[in-house]
C-alpha positions in Angstrom: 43.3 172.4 159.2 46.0 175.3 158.9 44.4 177.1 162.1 43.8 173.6 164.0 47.2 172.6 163.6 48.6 175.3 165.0 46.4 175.5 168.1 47.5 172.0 169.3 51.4 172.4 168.3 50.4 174.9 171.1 49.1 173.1 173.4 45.4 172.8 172.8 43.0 170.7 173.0 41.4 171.0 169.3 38.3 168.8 167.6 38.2 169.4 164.2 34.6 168.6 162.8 33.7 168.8 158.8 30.6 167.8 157.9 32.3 165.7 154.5 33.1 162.6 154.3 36.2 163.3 152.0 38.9 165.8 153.1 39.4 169.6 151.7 37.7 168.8 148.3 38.0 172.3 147.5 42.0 172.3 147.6 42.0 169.3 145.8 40.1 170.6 142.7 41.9 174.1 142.7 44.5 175.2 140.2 43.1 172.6 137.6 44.4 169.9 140.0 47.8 171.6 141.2 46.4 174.1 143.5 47.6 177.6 143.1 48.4 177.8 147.4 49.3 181.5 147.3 51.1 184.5 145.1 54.1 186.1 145.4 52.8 189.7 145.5 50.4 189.7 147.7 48.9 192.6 149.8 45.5 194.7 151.2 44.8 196.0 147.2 44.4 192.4 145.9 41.2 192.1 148.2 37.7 193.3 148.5 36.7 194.2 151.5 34.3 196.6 152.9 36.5 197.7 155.3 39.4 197.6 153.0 42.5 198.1 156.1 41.2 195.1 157.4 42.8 192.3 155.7 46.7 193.8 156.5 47.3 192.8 159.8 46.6 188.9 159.2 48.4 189.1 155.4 51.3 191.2 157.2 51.6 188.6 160.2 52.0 185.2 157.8 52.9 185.7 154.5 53.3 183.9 151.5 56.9 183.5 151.8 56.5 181.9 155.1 54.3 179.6 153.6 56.8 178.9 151.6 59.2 178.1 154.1 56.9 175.1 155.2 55.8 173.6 152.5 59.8 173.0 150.9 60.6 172.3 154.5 57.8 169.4 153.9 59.5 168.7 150.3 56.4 170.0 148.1 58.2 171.1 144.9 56.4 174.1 143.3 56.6 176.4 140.0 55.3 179.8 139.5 53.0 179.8 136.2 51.8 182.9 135.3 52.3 186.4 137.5 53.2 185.3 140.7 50.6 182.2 141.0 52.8 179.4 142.6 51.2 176.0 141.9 52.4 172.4 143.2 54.6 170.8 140.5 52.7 167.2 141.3 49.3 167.5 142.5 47.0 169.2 145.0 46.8 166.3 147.3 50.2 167.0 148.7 49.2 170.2 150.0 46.3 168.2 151.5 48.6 165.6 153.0 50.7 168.1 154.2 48.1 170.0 156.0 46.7 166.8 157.4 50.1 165.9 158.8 50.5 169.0 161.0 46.9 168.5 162.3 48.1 164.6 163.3 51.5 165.7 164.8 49.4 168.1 166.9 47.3 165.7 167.8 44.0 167.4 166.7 40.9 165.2 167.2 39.6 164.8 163.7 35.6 164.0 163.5 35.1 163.8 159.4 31.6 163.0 158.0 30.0 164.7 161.2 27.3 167.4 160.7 27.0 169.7 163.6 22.8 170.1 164.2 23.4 173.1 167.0 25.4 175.5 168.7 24.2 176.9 171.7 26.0 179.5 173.8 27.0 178.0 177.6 28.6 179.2 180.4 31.5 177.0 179.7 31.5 177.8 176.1 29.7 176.8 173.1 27.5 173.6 173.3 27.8 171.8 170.1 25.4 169.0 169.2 26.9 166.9 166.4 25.8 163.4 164.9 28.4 161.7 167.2 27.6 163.2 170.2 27.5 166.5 172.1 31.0 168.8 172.4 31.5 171.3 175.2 34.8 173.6 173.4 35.5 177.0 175.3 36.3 178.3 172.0 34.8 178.2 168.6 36.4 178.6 165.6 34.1 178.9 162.3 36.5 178.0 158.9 33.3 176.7 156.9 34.1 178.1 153.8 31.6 180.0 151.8 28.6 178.9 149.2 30.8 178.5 146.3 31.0 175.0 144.4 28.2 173.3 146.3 28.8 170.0 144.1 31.7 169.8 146.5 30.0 170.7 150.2 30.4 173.8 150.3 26.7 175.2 152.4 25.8 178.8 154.3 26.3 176.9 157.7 28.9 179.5 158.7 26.4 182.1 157.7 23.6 180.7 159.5 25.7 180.7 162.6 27.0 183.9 162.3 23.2 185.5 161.7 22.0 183.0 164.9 24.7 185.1 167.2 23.2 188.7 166.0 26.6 189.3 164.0 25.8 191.2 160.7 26.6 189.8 157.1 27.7 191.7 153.9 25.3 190.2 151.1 26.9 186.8 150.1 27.1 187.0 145.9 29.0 184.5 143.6 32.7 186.0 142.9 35.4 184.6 140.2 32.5 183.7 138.2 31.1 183.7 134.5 29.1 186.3 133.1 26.1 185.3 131.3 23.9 187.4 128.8 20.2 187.1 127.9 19.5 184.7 125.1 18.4 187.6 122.6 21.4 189.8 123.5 23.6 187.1 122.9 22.5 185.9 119.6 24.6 185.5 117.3 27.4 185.4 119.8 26.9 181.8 120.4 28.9 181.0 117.7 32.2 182.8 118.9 32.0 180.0 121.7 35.8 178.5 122.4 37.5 181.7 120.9 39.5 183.3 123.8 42.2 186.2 123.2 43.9 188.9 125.7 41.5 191.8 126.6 41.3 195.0 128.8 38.0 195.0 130.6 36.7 197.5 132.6 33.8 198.3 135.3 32.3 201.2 137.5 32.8 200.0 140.9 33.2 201.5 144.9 36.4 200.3 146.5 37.7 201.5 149.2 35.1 203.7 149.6 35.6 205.5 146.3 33.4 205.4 142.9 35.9 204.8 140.2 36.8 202.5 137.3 37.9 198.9 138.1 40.2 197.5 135.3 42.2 194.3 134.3 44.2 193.1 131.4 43.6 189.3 131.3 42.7 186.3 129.3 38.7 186.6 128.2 36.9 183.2 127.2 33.8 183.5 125.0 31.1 180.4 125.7 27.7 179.8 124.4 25.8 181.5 127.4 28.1 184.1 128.1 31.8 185.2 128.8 34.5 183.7 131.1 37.9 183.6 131.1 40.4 185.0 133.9 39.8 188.8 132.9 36.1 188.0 133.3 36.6 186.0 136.9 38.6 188.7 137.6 36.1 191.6 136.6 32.5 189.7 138.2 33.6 190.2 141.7 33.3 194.1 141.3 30.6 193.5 138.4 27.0 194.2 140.1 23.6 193.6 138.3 22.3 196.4 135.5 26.3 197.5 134.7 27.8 197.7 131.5 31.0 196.3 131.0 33.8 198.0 128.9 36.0 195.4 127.0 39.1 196.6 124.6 38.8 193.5 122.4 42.9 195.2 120.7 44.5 195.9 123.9 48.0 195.7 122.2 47.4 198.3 119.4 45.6 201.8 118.7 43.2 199.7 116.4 41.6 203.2 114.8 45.4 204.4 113.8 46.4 201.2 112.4 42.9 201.1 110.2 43.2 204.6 108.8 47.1 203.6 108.0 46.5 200.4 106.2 43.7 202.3 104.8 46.1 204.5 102.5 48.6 202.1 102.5 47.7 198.7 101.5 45.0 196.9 99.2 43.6 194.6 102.4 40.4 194.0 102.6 38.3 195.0 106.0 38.4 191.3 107.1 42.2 190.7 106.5 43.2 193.7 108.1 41.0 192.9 111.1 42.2 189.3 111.7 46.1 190.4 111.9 44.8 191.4 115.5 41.9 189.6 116.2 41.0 185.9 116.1 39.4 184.9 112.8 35.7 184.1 114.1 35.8 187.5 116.1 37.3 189.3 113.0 34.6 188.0 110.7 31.9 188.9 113.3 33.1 192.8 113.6 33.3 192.8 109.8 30.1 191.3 109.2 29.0 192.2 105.7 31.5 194.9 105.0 34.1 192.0 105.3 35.1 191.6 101.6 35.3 195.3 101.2 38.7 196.6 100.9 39.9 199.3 103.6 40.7 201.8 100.7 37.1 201.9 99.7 35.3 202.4 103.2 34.7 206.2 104.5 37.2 207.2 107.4 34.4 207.9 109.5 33.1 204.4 109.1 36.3 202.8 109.6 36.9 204.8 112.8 33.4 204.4 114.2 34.1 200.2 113.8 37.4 200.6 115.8 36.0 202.7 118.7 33.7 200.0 119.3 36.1 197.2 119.1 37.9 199.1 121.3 35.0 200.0 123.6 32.9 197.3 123.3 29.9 197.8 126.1 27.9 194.7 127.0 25.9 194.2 129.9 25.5 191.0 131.4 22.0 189.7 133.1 24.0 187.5 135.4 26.4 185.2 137.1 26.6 181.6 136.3 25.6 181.2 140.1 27.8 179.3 143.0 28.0 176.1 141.1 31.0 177.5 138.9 32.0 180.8 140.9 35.5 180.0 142.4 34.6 181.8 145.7 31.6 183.7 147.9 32.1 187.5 148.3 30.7 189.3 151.3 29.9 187.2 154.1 30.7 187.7 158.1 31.0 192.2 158.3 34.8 192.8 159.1 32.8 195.4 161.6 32.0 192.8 163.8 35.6 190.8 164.1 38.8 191.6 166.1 41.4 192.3 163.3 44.3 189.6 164.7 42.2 186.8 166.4 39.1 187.5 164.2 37.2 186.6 167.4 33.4 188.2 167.3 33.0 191.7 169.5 29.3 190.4 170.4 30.1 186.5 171.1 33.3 186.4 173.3 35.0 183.2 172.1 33.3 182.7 169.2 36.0 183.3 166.0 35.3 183.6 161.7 38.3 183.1 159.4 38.3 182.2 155.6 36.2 182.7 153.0 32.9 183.2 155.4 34.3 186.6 156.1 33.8 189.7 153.9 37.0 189.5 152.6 37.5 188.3 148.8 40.9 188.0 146.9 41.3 188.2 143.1 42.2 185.0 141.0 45.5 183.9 141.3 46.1 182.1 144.4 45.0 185.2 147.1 42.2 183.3 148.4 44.5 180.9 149.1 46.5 182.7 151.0 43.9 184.4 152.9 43.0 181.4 154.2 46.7 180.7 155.2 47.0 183.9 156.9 43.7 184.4 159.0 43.9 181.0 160.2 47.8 181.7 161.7 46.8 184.8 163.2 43.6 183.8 164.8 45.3 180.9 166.0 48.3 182.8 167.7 46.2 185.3 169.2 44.0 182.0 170.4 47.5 180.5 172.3 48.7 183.5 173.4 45.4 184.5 175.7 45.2 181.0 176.7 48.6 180.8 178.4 48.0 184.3 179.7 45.0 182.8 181.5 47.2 179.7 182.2 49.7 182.1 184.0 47.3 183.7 186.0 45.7 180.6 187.3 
C-alpha cells in the first residue's frame, strides 16, 4: 500500500492485487493490536542481512522520523512503550486506514480477494493472469510478504516468483519465534511454564561476515514446550539448529559473589537466598533438594558450581515453533540479485522485491516495520523518477 500510494501521487497508473479478502491482516494483529509502525533508533546493525551494507541506502532515504511526519500529519496519536518501539495510542486499524487513504487519493486500482494464477514475462511487460481477468503492467512490483503467520495469508507466492525468474533465494527459516526443546530435555521444565524474568542470552552466530557471539538483554518467557519471550524472539533469528544457547538467568547481580557473601554472613537457607533474585518456581527448581539447606552449611565449591550454571545456563533447543507463531520469515529474495534504491531485479528488467520477501530481517521492536516503510518509498521513487526520464525523452 505504502509503495502503491506513492507511485500514483506520481503519476502512475497502479493495480494493486492481494490475494485476501480482508486488508493488511498482518498490521492489524501487530503490537498486540496497536502496531508497533517503527523505532526511533533505527539503522543497518538492527538487520540481518547477508549482504549486511545493503539495507542503508533505503533506511537512510525514508526514515522513521519521516514516517512520523505523516502519520501526526494524518492525526494518528502515538506513544513510545519500551526502547524506542512507537505504537498507536488507539488501535492498528488507523494505520491501516491511513495507508488505505493515500492509496485512494492516488487513485490506485484496488483488486482485493484476487489471486494472481501466472506471471509471464512480455514484450510489454509482465502478463498477469488473475481471477478477474488478465493485466498487462510494464512494471511489477512483488510486496507479498513472507511465510510467517499463515492463519492470516501469509504464502511463498513471492518466492515462487522470484525462483520462476532464475533469481536466487537465501533459505527462508522462521525468525522472531519460540524455541522449543525435546519432550525429555524439557522435563521437568514444564512446570516453570508462565514464569518470565529479565535475562542475558547469548548465541554463536556469523554476521556480517564474522563468527562471533550474538547477545541480548531482554524479557525471557518459559512455556510448556519451550522458551519465548522478547530475549528469545530476539535470539532465534541468529539461533540455527544443533546450537547451544547461553542464558544468564541473574543478569543484574555477580550471583557466585553474592552466594559466597550471604554464605558467611547470614543464616538463609539455599532457597531464600536464591529467590531474592530469581522468581520463586525458578528458585526452587535450581535449589532442588539442597533447598532447605542453609548457605552456611554447603561447601564453597558447591555453592559456586550452582551459580556458574545459573549464570551460564546452556540449553539447546531442537526447534522453532514453525511459521504459525514466528513474527517474520528470514532469508528470502538474495540482496545479490536487487538494485539497492529501486530493488528492481538485475536478471528481470522491471520486475521489483521489497519487504519481508527479501533477505533482509529486522529485530523485534518495530524494524520490520519500518523496513517495510522504507523499501517501498525508495523503490517507488526510483520507479517515478525513470518513468518521467522516459517521459522526457519521448
Amino acid at each position: 500500500m505504502m509503495n502503491a500510494a506513492r507511485l500514483g501521487r506520481a503519476g502512475l497508473r497502479v493495480v494493486l492485487i492481494d490475494h485476501a479478502s480482508k486488508l493488511a491482516e498482518k498490521i492489524r494483529i501487530s503490537g498486540g493490536g496497536r502496531c508497533n509502525f517503527t523505532n526511533l533508533d533505527v539503522s543497518a546493525r538492527n538487520f540481518i542481512c547477508t549482504n549486511p551494507h545493503f539495507p542503508k541506502a533505503a533506511l537512510s532515504a525514508y526514515t522513521p522520523q519521516d514516517f512520523l511526519r505523516e502519520i501526526q500529519a494524518h492525526g494518528i496519536a502515538w506513544h513510545e512503550k519500551h526502547r524506542g518501539q512507537l505504537f498507536c495510542d488507539t488501535s492498528s486499524q488507523a494505520i491501516i486506514d491511513w495507508l488505505r487513504l493515500q492509496c485512494d487519493q492516488a487513485q490506485v486500482d484496488w483488486r482485493m480477494g484476487c489471486t494472481v494464477l501466472d506471471v509471464q514475462k512480455v514484450a510489454e511487460g509482465f502478463l498477469l493472469g488473475t481471477e478477474s481477468g488478465p493485466i498487462i503492467s510494464g512494471r511489477l512490483v512483488v510486496a507479498t510478504g513472507g511465510m510467517a503467520l499463515p492463519q492470516v495469508g501469509a504464502t511463498d507466492f513471492g518466492l515462487k516468483l522470484a525462483r520462476q525468474f532464475g533469481l536466487r533465494i537465501i533459505e527462508p527459516r522462521p525468525a522472531l519465534v519460540p524455541l522449543k526443546f525435546d519432550s525429555e530435555q524439557w522435563k521437568g521444565l514444564t512446570e516453570l511454564a508462565g514464569v518470565a524474568l529479565p535475562v542475558d542470552l547469548g548465541v554463536s552466530s556469523v554476521f556480517g561476515g564474522k563468527q562471533g557471539v550474538v547477545r541480548f538483554a531482554e524479557d525471557m518467557l518459559f512455556t510448556h514446550r519451550g522458551l519465548s519471550g522478547p530475549g528469545i524472539l530476539q535470539i532465534s533469528s541468529y539461533w540455527r539448529p544443533g546450537q547451544p544457547l547461553r542464558i544468564n538467568l541473574v543478569p543484574s547481580v555477580d550471583l557466585e559473589q553474592f552466594l559466597i557473601d550471604n554464605k558467611q554472613q547470614t543464616k538463609q537457607s539455599l532457597l531464600a537466598a536464591l529467590g531474592l533474585h530469581l522468581p520463586k518456581r525458578l528458585a526452587q527448581y535450581w535449589a532442588g533438594e539442597l533447598g532447605t539447606r542453609r548457605l552456611a552449611e554447603m561447601p564453597d565449591r558447591q555453592v559456586r558450581e550452582l551459580a556458574r550454571q545459573i549464570a551460564g545456563w546452556q540449553i539447546t533447543p531442537s526447534g522453532t515453533e514453525g511459521y504459525k507463531k514466528a513474527e517474520v520469515m528470514s532469508g528470502g529474495v538474495d540482496t545479490s540479485e536487487l538494485n539497492q534504491r529501486s530493488f528492481e531485479s538485475n536478471r528481470v528488467p522491471g520486475l521489483h522485491f521489497i519487504g519481508e520477501v527479501v533477505d533482509v530481517t529486522g529485530w523485534l521492536g518495530g524494524y520490520n516495520f519500518q523496513w517495510a516503510w522504507s523499501c517501498a518509498v525508495s523503490c517507488a521513487s526510483a520507479i517515478s523518477s525513470l518513468s518521467s526520464s522516459v517521459s522526457k525523452q519521448d
